[in-house]
N, C-alpha and C positions, 0 to 999 in steps of 0.2 A: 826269251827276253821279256823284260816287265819294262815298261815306262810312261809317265803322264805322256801323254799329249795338249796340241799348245788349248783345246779346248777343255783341260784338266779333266779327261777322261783316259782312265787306265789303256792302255793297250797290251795286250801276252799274245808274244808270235812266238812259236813251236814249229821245229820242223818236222814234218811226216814224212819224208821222199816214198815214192813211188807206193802213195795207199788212196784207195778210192774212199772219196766222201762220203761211200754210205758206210767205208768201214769206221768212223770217224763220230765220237759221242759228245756232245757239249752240254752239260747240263747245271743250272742252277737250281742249290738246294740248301735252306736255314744256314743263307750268309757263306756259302762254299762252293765254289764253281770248280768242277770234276770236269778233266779233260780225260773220256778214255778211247780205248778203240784193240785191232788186232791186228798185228801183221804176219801174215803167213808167211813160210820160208817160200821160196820163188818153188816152184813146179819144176823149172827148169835146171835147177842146178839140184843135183843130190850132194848130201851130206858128205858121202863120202870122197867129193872130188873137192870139197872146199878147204883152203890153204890157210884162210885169214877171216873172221868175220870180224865188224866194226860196227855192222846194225845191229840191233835188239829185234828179234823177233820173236813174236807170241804176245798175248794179253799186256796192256799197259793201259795205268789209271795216274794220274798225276791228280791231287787236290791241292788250292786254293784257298787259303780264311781271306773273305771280302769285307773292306771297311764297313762300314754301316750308311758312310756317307755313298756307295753306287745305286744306284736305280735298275733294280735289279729286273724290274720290266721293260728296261729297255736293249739289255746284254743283244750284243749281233757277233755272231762268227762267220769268217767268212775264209774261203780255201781256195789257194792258187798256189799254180808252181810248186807244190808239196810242201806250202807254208800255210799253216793255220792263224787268223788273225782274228781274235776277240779282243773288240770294245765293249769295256765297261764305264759308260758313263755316270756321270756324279749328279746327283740330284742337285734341282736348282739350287735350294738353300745350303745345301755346301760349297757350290760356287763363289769365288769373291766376288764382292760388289763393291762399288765407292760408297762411302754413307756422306753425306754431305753435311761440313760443319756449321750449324746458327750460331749467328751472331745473339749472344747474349746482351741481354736490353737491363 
């Protein structure tokens, strides 16, 4: 999922069920933010007892083109409950601001 947040910074939550953070790549590169990582088939179940799969497993890289307006030294990801959450915040001057109207003399 993509969406503003109310402080008009991006948020992309991805689900990873059951992958450890270190298998987990977040990286910012010329305007493109790469989510990758790996997930192994479980240990525990062989191939040949399985009826049905619905996960993806093995190497996965998903890319992103980021506007021009995020702040790209500010990017945090963050990982709970086998949901990946990166905010990409907007630089000040892409912010809205009020401009205040004078009264012309």
């Amino acid at each position: 999922d993509i969406y503003e947040a109310a402080d008009k910074a991006l948020v992309i939550k991805a689900e990873l069920p059951e992958m450890k953070r270190e298998a987990i790549a977040v990286t910012v590169e010329h305007g493109t933010l790469t989510i990758s990582g790996e997930r192994p088939w479980p240990a525990d179940v062989p191939k040949t007892d399985v009826r049905r799969v619905e996960r993806a497993y093995g190497r996965f890289s998903r890319r992103f083109s980021l506007p021009l307006a995020v702040d790209t030294g500010k990017v945090v990801a963050d990982y709970k409950d086998g949901v990946l959450t990166v905010r990409l915040p907007m630089r000040d001057e892409a912010k809205p601001r009020s401009v205040p109207v004078a009264v012309a003399s």
